[in-house]
PDB file of N, CA, C and O in Angstrom:
ATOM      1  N   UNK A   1     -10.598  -8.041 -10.389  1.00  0.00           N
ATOM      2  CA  UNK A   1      -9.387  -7.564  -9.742  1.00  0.00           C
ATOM      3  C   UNK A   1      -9.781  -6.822  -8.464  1.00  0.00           C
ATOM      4  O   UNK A   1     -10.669  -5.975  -8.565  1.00  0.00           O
ATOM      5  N   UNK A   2      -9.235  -7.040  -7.306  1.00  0.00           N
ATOM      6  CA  UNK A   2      -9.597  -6.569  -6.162  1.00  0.00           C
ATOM      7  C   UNK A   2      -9.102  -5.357  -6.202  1.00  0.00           C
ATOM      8  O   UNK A   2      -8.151  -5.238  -6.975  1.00  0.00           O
ATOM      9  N   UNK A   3      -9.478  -4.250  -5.530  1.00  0.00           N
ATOM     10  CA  UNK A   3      -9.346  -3.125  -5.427  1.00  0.00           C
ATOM     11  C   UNK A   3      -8.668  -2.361  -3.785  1.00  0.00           C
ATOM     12  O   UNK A   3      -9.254  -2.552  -2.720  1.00  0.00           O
ATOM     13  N   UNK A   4      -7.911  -1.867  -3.848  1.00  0.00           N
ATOM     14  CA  UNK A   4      -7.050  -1.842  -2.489  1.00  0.00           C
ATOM     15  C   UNK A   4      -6.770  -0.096  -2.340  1.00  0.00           C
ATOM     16  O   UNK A   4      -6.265   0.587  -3.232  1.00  0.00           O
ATOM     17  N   UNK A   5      -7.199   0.384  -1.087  1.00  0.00           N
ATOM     18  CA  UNK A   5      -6.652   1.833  -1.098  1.00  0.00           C
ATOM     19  C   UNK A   5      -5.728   2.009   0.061  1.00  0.00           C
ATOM     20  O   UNK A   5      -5.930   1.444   1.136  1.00  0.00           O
ATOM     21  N   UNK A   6      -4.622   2.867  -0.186  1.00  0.00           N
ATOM     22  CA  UNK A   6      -3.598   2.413   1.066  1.00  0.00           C
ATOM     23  C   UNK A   6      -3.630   4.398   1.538  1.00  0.00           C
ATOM     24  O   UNK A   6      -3.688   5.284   0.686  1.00  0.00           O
ATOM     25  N   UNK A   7      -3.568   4.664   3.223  1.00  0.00           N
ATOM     26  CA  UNK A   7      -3.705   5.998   3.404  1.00  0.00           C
ATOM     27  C   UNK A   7      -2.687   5.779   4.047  1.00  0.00           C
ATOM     28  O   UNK A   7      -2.506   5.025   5.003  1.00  0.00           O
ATOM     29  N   UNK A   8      -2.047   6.412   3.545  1.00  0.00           N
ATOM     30  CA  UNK A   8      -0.135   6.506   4.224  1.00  0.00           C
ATOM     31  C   UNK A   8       0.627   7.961   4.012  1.00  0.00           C
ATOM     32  O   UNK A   8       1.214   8.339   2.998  1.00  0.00           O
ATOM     33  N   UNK A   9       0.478   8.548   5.048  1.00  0.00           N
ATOM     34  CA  UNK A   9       1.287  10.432   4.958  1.00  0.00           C
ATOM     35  C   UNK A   9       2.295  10.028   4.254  1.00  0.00           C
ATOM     36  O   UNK A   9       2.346  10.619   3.175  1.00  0.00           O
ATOM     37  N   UNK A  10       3.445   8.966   4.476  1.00  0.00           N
ATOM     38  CA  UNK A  10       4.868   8.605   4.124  1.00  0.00           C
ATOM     39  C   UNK A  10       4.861   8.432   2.545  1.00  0.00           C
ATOM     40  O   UNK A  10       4.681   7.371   1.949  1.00  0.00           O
ATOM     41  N   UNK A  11       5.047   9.443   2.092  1.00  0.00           N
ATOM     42  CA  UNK A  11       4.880   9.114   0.686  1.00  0.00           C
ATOM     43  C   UNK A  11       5.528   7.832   0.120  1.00  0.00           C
ATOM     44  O   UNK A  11       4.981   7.010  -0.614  1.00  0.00           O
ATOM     45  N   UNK A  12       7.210   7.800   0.750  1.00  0.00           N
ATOM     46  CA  UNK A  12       7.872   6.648   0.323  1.00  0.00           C
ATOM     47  C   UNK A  12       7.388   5.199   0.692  1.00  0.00           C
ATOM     48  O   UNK A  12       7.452   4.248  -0.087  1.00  0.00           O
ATOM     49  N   UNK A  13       6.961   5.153   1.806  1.00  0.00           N
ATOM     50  CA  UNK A  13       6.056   4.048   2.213  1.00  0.00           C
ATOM     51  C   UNK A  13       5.170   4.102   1.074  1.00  0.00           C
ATOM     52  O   UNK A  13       5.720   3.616   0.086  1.00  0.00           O
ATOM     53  N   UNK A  14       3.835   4.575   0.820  1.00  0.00           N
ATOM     54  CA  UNK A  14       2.789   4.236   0.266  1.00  0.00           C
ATOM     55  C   UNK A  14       3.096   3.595  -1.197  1.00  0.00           C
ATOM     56  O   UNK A  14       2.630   2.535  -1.614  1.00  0.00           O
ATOM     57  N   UNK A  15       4.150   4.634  -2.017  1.00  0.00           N
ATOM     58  CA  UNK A  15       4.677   4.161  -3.398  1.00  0.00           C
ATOM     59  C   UNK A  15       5.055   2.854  -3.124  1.00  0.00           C
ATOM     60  O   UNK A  15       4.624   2.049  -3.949  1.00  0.00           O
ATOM     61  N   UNK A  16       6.085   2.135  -1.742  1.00  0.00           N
ATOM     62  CA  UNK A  16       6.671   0.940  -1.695  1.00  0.00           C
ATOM     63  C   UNK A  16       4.949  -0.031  -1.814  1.00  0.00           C
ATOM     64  O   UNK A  16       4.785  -1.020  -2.527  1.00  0.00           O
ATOM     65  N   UNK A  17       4.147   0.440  -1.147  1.00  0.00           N
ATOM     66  CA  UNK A  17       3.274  -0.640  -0.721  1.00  0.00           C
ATOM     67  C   UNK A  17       2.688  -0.642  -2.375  1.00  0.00           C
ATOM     68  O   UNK A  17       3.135  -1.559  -3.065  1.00  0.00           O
ATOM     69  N   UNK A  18       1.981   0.063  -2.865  1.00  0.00           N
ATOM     70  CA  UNK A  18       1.934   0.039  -4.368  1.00  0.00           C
ATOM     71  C   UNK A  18       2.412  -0.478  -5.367  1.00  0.00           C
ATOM     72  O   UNK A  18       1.928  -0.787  -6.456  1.00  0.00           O
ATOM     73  N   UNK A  19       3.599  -0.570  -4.846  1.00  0.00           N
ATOM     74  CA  UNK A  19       4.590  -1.040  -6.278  1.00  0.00           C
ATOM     75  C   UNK A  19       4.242  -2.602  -5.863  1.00  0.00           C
ATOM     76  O   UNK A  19       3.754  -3.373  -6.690  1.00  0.00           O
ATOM     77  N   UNK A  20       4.532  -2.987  -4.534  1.00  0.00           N
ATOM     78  CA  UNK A  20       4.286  -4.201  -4.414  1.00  0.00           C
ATOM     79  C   UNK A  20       2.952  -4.830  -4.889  1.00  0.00           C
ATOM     80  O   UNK A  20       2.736  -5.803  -5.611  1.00  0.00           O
ATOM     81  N   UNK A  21       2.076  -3.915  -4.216  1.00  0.00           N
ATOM     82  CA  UNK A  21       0.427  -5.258  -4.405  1.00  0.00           C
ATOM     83  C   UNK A  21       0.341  -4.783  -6.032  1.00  0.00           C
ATOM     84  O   UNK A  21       0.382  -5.740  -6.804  1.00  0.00           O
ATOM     85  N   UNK A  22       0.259  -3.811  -6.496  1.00  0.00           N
ATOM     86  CA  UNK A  22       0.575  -3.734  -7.829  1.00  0.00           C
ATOM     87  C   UNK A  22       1.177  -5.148  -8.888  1.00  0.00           C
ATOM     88  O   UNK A  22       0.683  -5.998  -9.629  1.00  0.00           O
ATOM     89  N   UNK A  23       2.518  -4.740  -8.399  1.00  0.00           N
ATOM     90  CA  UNK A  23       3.096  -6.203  -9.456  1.00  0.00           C
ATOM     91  C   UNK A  23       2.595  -7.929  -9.075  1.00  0.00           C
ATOM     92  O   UNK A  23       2.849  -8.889  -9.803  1.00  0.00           O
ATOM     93  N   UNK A  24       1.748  -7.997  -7.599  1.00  0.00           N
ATOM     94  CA  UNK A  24       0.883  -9.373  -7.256  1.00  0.00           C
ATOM     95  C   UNK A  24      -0.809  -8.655  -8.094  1.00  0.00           C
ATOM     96  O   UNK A  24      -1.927  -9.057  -7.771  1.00  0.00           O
ATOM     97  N   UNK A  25      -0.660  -8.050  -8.690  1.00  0.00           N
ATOM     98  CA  UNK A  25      -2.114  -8.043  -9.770  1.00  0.00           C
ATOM     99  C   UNK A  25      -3.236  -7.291  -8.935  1.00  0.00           C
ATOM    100  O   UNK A  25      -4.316  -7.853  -9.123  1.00  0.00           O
ATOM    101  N   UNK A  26      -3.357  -6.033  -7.935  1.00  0.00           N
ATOM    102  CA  UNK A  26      -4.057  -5.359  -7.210  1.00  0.00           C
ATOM    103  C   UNK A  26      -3.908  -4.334  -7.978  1.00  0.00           C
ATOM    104  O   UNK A  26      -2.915  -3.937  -8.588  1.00  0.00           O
ATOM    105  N   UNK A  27      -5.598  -3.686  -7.867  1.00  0.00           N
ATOM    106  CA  UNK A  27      -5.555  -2.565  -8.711  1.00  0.00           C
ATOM    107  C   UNK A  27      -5.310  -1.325  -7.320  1.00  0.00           C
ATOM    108  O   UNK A  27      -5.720  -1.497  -6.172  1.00  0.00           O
ATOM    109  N   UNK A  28      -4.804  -0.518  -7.651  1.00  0.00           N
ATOM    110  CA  UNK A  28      -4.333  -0.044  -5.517  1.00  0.00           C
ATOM    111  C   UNK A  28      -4.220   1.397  -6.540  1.00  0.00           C
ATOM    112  O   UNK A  28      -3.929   1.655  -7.708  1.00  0.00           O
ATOM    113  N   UNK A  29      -4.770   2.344  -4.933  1.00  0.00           N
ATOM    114  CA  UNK A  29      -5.053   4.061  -4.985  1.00  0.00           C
ATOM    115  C   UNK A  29      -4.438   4.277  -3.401  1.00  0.00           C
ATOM    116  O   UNK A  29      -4.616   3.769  -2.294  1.00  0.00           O
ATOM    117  N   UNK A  30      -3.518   5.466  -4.066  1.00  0.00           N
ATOM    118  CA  UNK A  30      -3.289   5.820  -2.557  1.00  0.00           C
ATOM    119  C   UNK A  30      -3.477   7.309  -1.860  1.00  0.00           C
ATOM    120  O   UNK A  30      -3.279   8.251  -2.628  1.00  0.00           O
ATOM    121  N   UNK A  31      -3.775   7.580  -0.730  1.00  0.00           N
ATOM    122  CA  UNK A  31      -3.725   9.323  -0.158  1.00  0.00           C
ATOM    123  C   UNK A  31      -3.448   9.477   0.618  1.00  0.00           C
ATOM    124  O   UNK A  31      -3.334   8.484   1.337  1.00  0.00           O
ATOM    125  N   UNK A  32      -3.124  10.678   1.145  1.00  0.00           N
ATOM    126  CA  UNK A  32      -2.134  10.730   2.188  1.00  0.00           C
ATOM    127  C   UNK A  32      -2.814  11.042   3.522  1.00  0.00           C
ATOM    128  O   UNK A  32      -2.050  11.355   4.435  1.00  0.00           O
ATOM    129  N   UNK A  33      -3.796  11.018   3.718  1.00  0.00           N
ATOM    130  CA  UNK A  33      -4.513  11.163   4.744  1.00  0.00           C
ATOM    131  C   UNK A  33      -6.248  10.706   4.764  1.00  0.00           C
ATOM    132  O   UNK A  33      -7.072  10.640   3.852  1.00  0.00           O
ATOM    133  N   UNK A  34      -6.343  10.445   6.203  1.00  0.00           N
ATOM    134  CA  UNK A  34      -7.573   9.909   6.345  1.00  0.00           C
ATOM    135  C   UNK A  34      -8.815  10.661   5.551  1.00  0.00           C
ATOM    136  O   UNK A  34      -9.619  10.052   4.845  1.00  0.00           O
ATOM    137  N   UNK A  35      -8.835  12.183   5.801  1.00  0.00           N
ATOM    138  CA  UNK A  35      -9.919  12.815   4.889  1.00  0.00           C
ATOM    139  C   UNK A  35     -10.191  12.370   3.277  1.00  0.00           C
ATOM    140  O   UNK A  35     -11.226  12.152   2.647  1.00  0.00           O
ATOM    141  N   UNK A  36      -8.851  12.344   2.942  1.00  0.00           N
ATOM    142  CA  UNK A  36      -8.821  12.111   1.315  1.00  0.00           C
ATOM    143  C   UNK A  36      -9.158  10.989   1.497  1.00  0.00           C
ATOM    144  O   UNK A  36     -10.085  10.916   0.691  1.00  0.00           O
ATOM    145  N   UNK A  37      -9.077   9.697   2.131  1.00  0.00           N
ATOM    146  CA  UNK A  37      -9.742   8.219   2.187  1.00  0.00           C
ATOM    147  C   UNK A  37     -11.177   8.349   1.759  1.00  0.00           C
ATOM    148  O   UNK A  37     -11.775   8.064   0.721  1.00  0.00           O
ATOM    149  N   UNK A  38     -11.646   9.054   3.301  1.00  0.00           N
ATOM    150  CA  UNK A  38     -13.109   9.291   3.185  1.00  0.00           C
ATOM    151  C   UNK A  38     -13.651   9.958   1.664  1.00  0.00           C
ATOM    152  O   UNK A  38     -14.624   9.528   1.044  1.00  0.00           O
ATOM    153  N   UNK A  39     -12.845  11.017   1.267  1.00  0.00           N
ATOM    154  CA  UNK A  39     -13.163  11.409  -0.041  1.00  0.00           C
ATOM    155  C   UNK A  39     -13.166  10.406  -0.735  1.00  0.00           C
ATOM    156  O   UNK A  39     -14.324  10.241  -1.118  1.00  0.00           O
ATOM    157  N   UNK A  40     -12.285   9.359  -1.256  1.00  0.00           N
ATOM    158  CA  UNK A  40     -11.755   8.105  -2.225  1.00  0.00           C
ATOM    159  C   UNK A  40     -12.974   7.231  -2.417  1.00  0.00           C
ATOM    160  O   UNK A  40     -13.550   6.842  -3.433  1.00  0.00           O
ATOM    161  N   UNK A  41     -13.179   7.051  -1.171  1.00  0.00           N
ATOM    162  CA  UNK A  41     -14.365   6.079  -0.674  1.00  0.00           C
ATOM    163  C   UNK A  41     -15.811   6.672  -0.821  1.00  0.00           C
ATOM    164  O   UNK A  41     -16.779   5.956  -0.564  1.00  0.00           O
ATOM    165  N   UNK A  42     -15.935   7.683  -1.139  1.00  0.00           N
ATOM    166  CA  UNK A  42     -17.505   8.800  -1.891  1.00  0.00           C
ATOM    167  C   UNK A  42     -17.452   8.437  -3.236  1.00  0.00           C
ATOM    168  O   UNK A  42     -18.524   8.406  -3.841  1.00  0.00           O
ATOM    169  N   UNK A  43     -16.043   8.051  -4.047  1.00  0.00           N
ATOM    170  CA  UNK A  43     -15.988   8.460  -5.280  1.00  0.00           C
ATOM    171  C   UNK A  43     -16.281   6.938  -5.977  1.00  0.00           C
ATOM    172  O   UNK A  43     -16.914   6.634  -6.988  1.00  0.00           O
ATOM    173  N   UNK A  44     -15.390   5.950  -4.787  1.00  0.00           N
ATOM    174  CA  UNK A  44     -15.290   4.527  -5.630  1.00  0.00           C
ATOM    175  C   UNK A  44     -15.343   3.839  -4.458  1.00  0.00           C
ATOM    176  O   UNK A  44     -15.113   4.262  -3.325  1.00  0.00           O
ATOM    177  N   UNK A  45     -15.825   2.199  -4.986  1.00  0.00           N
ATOM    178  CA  UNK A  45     -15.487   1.354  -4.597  1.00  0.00           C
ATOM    179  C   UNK A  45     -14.308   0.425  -3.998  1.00  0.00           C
ATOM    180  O   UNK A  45     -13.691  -0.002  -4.974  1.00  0.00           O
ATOM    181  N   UNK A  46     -13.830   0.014  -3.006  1.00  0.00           N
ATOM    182  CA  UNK A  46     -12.121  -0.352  -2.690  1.00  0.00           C
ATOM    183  C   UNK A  46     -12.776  -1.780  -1.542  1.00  0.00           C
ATOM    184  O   UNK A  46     -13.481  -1.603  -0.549  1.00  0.00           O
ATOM    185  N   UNK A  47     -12.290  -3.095  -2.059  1.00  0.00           N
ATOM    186  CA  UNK A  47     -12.443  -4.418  -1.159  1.00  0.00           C
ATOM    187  C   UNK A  47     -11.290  -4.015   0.019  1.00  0.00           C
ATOM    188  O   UNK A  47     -11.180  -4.867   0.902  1.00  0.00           O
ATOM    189  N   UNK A  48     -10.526  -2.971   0.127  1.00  0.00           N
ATOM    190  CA  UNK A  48      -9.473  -3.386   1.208  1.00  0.00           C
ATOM    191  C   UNK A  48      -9.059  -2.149   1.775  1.00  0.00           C
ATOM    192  O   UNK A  48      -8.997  -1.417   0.787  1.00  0.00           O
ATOM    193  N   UNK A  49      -8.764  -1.528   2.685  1.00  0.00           N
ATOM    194  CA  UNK A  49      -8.049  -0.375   3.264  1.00  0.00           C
ATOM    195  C   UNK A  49      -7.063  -0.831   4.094  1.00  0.00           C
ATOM    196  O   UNK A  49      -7.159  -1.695   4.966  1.00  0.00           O
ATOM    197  N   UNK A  50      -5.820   0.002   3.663  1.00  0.00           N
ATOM    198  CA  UNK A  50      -4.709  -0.254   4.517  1.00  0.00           C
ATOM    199  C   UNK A  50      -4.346   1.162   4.698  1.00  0.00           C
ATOM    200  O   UNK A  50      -3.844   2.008   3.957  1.00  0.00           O
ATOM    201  N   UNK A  51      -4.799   1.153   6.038  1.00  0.00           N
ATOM    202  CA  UNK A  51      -4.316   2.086   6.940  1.00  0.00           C
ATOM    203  C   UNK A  51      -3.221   2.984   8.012  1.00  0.00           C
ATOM    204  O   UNK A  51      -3.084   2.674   9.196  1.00  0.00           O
ATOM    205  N   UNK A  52      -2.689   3.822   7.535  1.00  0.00           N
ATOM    206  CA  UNK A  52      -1.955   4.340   8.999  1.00  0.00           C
ATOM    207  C   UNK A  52      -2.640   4.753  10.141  1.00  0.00           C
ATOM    208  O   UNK A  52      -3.856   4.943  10.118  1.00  0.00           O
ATOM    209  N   UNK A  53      -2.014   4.895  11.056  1.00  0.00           N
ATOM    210  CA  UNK A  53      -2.778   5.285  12.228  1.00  0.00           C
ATOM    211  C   UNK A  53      -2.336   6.949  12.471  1.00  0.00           C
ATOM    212  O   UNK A  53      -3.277   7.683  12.776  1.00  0.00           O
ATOM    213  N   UNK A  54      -1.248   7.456  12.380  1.00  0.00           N
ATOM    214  CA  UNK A  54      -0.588   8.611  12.489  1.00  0.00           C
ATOM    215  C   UNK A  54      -0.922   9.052  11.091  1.00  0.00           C
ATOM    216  O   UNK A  54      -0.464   8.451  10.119  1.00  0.00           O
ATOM    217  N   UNK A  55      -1.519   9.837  11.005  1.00  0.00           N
ATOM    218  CA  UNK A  55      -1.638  11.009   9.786  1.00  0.00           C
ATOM    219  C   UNK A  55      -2.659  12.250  10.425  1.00  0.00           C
ATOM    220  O   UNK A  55      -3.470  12.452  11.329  1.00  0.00           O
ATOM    221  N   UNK A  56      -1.938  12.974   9.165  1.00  0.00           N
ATOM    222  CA  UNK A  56      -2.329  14.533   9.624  1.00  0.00           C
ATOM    223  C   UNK A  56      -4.055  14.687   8.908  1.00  0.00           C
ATOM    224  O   UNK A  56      -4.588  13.759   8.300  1.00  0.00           O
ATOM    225  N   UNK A  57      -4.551  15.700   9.086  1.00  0.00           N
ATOM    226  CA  UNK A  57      -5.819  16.324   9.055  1.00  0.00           C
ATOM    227  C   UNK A  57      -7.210  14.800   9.392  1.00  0.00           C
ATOM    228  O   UNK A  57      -8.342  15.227   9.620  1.00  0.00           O
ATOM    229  N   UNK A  58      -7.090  13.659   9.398  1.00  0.00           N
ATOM    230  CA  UNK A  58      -8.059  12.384   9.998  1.00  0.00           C
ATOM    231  C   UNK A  58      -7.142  11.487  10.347  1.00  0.00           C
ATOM    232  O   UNK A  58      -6.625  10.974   9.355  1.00  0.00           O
ATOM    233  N   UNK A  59      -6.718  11.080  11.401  1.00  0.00           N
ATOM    234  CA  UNK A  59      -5.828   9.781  11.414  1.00  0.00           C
ATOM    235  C   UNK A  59      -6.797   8.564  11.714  1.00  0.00           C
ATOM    236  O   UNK A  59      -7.975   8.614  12.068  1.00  0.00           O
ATOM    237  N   UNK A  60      -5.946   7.386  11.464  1.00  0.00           N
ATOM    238  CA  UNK A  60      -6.556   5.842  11.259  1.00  0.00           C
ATOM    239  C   UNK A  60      -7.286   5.825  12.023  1.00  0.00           C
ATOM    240  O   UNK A  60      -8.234   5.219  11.523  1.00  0.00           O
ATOM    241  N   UNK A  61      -7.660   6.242  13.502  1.00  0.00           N
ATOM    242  CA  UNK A  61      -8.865   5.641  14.696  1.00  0.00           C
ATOM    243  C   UNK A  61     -10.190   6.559  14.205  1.00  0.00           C
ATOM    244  O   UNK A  61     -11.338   6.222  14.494  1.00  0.00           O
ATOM    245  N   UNK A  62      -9.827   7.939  13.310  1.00  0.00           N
ATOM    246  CA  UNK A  62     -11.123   8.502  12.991  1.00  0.00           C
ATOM    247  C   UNK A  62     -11.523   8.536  12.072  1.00  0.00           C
ATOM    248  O   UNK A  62     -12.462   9.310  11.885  1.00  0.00           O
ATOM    249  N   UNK A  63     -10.963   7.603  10.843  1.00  0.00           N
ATOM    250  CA  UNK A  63     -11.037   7.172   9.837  1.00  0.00           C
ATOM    251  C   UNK A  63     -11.746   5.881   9.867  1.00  0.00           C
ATOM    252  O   UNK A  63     -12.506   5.735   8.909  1.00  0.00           O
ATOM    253  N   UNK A  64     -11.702   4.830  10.769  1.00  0.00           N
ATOM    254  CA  UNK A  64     -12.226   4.075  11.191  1.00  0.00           C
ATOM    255  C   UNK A  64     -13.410   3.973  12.057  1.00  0.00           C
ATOM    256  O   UNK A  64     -13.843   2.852  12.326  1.00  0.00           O
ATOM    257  N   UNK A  65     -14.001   5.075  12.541  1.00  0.00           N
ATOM    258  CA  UNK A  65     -14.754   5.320  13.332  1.00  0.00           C
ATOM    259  C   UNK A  65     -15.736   5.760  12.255  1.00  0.00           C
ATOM    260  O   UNK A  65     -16.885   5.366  12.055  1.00  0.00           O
ATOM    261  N   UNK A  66     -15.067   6.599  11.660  1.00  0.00           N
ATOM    262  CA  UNK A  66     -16.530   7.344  10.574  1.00  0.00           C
ATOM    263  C   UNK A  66     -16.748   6.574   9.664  1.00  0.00           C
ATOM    264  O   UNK A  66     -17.901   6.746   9.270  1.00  0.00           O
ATOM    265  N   UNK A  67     -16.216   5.774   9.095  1.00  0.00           N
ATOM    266  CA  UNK A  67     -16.588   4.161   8.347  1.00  0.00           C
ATOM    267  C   UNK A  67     -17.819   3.552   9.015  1.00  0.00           C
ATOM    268  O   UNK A  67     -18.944   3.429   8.530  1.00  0.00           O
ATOM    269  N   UNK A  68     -17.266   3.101  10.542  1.00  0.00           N
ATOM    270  CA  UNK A  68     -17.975   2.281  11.545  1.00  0.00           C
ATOM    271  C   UNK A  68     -19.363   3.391  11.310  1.00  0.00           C
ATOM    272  O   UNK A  68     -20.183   2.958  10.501  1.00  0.00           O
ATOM    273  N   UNK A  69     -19.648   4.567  11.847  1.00  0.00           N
ATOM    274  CA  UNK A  69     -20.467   4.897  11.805  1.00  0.00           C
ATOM    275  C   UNK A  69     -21.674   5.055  10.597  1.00  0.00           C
ATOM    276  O   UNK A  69     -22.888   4.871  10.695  1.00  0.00           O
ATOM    277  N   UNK A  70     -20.915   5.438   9.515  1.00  0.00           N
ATOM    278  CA  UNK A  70     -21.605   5.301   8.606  1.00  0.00           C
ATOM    279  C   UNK A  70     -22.267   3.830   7.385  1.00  0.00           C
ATOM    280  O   UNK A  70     -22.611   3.737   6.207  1.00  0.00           O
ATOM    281  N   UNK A  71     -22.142   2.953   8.547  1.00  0.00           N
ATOM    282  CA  UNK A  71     -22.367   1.341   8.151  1.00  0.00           C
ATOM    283  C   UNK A  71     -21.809   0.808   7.198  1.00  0.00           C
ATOM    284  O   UNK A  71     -22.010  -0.381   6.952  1.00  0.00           O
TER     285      UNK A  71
END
Protein backbone atom coordinates (compact mmCIF):
# COMPACT_ATOMS: atom_id res chain seq x y z
CA UNK A 1 0.00 0.00 0.00
CA UNK A 2 1.53 3.25 -0.98
CA UNK A 3 2.00 5.65 1.57
CA UNK A 4 1.01 9.42 1.01
CA UNK A 5 1.60 12.50 3.41
CA UNK A 6 -0.45 15.59 2.60
CA UNK A 7 0.91 19.19 4.47
CA UNK A 8 -2.08 21.36 4.26
CA UNK A 9 -2.63 24.41 7.15
CA UNK A 10 -6.50 24.11 5.80
CA UNK A 11 -7.59 21.65 8.01
CA UNK A 12 -10.83 21.19 5.90
CA UNK A 13 -8.86 20.73 2.82
CA UNK A 14 -6.43 18.13 4.18
CA UNK A 15 -9.43 15.87 5.89
CA UNK A 16 -11.15 16.31 2.13
CA UNK A 17 -7.87 15.08 0.49
CA UNK A 18 -7.75 12.07 3.03
CA UNK A 19 -11.01 10.96 2.93
CA UNK A 20 -10.52 10.74 -0.71
CA UNK A 21 -7.06 8.85 -1.38
CA UNK A 22 -8.14 6.96 1.67
CA UNK A 23 -11.37 5.34 0.25
CA UNK A 24 -8.99 4.70 -3.46
CA UNK A 25 -6.86 2.32 -0.84
CA UNK A 26 -3.83 4.99 0.25
CA UNK A 27 -2.56 4.68 3.51
CA UNK A 28 -2.29 8.90 3.94
CA UNK A 29 -0.89 11.12 7.22
CA UNK A 30 -1.49 14.54 7.36
CA UNK A 31 0.19 18.04 9.15
CA UNK A 32 -0.33 21.16 9.04
CA UNK A 33 2.81 22.55 8.24
CA UNK A 34 6.03 22.10 6.54
CA UNK A 35 8.12 21.57 9.91
CA UNK A 36 5.81 18.79 11.09
CA UNK A 37 6.43 17.20 7.37
CA UNK A 38 10.05 17.33 7.98
CA UNK A 39 9.31 15.83 11.45
CA UNK A 40 6.82 12.95 9.67
CA UNK A 41 9.50 12.23 7.30
CA UNK A 42 12.39 11.52 10.44
CA UNK A 43 9.80 9.21 11.81
CA UNK A 44 8.50 7.21 8.58
CA UNK A 45 8.61 6.37 5.35
CA UNK A 46 5.87 8.21 2.70
CA UNK A 47 6.14 7.27 -1.55
CA UNK A 48 4.30 10.71 -2.07
CA UNK A 49 4.06 14.34 -0.64
CA UNK A 50 1.38 16.58 -1.39
CA UNK A 51 2.14 19.80 -0.66
CA UNK A 52 0.92 23.39 0.06
CA UNK A 53 2.90 26.13 -0.74
CA UNK A 54 1.39 28.78 1.83
CA UNK A 55 1.79 27.47 5.34
CA UNK A 56 2.85 28.87 8.48
CA UNK A 57 6.16 28.08 10.52
CA UNK A 58 8.03 26.05 6.80
CA UNK A 59 6.07 26.66 3.71
CA UNK A 60 6.17 24.30 0.46
CA UNK A 61 9.45 26.09 -1.34
CA UNK A 62 11.37 25.38 2.13
CA UNK A 63 10.06 22.25 2.61
CA UNK A 64 11.20 21.35 -0.66
CA UNK A 65 14.44 22.77 -0.55
CA UNK A 66 15.45 20.97 2.72
CA UNK A 67 14.33 17.60 1.15
CA UNK A 68 16.44 18.69 -2.02
CA UNK A 69 19.21 19.32 0.23
CA UNK A 70 19.26 16.60 2.30
CA UNK A 71 19.28 13.98 -0.81
Amino acid sequence: MLKILIAEDDRELRQLFSHVLTRQGYAVAGVSNGQQALDALDADYYDMIISDIMMPVLDGYELVRQLRDAG
